[in-house]
C-alpha positions in Angstrom: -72.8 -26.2 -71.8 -75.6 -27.9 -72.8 -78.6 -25.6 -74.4 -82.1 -26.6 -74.4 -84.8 -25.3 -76.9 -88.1 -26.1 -75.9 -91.3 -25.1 -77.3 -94.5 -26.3 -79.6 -94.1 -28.5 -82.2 -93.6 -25.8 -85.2 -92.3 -22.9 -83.2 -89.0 -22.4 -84.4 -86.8 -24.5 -82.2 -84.9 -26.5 -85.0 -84.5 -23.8 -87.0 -83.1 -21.5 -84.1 -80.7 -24.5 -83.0 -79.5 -24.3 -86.7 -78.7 -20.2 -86.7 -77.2 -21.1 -83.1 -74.9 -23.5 -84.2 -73.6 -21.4 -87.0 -73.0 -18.8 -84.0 -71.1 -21.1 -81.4 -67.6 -21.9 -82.8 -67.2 -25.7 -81.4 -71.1 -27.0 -81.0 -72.9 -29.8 -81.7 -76.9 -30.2 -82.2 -78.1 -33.5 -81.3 -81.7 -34.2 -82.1 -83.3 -36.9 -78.8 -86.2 -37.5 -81.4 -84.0 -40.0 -83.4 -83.5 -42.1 -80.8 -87.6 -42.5 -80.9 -87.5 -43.0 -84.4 -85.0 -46.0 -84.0 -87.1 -47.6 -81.4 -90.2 -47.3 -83.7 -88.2 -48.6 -86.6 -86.5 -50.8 -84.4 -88.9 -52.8 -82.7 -91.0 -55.9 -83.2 -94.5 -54.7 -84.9 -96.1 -55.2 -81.8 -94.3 -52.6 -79.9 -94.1 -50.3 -83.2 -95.4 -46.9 -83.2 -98.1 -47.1 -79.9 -98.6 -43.5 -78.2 -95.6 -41.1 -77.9 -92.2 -42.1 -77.7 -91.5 -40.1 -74.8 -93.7 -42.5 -73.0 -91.0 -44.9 -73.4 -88.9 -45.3 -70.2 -86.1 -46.7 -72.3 -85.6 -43.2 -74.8 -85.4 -41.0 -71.3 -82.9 -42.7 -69.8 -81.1 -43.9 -73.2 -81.0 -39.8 -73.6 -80.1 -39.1 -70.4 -77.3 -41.1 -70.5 -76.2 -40.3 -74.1 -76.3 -36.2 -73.4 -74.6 -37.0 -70.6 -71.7 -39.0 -71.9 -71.4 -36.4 -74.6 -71.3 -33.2 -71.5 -68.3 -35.1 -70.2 -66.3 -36.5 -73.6 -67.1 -33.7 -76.4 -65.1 -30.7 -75.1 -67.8 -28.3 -77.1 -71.0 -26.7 -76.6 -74.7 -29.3 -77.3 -77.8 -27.6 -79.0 -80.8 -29.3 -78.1 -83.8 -28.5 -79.8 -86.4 -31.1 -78.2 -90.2 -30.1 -77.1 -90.5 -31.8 -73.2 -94.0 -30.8 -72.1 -94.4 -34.0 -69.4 -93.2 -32.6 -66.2 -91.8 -35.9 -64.7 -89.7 -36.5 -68.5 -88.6 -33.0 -67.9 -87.2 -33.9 -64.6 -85.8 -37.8 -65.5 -83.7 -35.8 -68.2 -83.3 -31.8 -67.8 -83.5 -32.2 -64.2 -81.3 -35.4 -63.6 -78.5 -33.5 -65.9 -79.0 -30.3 -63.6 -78.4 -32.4 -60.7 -75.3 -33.9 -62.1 -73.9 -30.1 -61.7 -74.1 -30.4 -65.6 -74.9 -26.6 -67.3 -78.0 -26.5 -69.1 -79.6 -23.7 -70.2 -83.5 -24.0 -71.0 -84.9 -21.8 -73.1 -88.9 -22.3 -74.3 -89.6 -20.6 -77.4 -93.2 -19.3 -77.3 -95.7 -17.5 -80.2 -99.4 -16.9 -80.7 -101.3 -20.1 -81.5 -101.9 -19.1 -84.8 -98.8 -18.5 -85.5 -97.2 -21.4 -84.5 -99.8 -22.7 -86.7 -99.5 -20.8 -89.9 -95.7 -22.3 -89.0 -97.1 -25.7 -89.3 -98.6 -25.0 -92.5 -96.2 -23.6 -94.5 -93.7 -26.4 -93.6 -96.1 -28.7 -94.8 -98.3 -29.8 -92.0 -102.2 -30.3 -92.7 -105.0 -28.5 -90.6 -105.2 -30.4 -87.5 -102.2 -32.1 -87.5 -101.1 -34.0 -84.3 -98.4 -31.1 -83.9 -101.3 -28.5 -84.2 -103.4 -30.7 -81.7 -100.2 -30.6 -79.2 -100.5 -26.4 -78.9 -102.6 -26.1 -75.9 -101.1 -28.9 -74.0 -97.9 -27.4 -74.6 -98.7 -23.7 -73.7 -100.1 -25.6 -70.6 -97.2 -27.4 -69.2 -95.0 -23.7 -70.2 -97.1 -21.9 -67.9 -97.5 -23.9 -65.0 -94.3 -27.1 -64.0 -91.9 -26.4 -66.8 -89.6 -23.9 -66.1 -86.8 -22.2 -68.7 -86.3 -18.7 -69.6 -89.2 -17.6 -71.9 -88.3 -16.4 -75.7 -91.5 -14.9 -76.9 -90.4 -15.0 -81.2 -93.9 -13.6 -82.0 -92.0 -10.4 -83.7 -88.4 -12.2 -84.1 -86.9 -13.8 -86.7 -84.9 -16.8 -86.5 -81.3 -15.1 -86.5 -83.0 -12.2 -83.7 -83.9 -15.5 -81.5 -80.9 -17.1 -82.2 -79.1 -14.1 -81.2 -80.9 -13.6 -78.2 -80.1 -17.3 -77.0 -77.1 -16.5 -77.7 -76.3 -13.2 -76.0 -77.8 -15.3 -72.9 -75.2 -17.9 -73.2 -71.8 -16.6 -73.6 
């Protein structure tokens, strides 16, 4: 099974898919925003660093393909935590891996905006930060096209969501 955690940028998600993978006996968490750092490091100056990686036909299908191969060769469970907020990325990857018959479960971790940004903060984000500026067009695309069972961790802590996600799972 493949598990998804979506949500704003500061939210909880890679924190959650840490408790999670301290929960599932035989899982994995792989992180699709490395592959965007490697093209940025990777490529010629030119091509370095323009717009959002995501924007990059090459990382969606490079992750497509990778989380696929590893559904079908790694006989444990996958912990995702990745924000997808474009509808038509969330359908080259999420929904081409559903189609596959693969089993993913999406889950979109959601909190108050100022929250999410107090979040930012304390991990060390200034006021304003491109995460911060992401917030509304993330709530957006969670409440209209993007669809994955809503975790509201307003009042939760990590291990309560984690356990949650869990209980959902298994």
């Amino acid at each position: 099974m493949i598990i998804w955690i979506n949500g704003c940028f500061g939210v909880g998600k890679t924190a959650t898919a840490s408790k999670l993978h301290h929960l599932i006996d035989n899982s994995h968490i792989y992180d699709p925003e490395q592959v965007g750092a490697f093209l940025w490091d990777n490529f010629p100056e030119p091509l370095k660093r323009k717009g959002d990686f995501q924007d990059i036909e090459l990382w969606r299908k490079f992750n497509y393909e990778y989380i696929k191969y590893m559904y079908h060769n790694f006989s444990g469970h996958i912990i995702i935590p990745m924000t997808i907020v474009n509808y038509d990325y969330y359908c080259e990857i999420i929904g081409n891996l559903q189609s596959d018959g693969i089993d993913v479960r999406h889950f979109i971790l959601l909190a108050p905006k100022e929250k999410i940004i107090g979040r930012l903060i304390h991990r060390g984000e200034e006021q304003g930060s491109w995460a911060e500026q992401q917030i509304d067009r993330c709530v957006k695309a969670f409440s209209s096209n993007i669809r994955g069972e809503i975790v509201d961790t307003d009042n939760l802590t990590v291990d309560e969501v984690a356990q949650h996600i869990f209980r959902n799972c298994f």
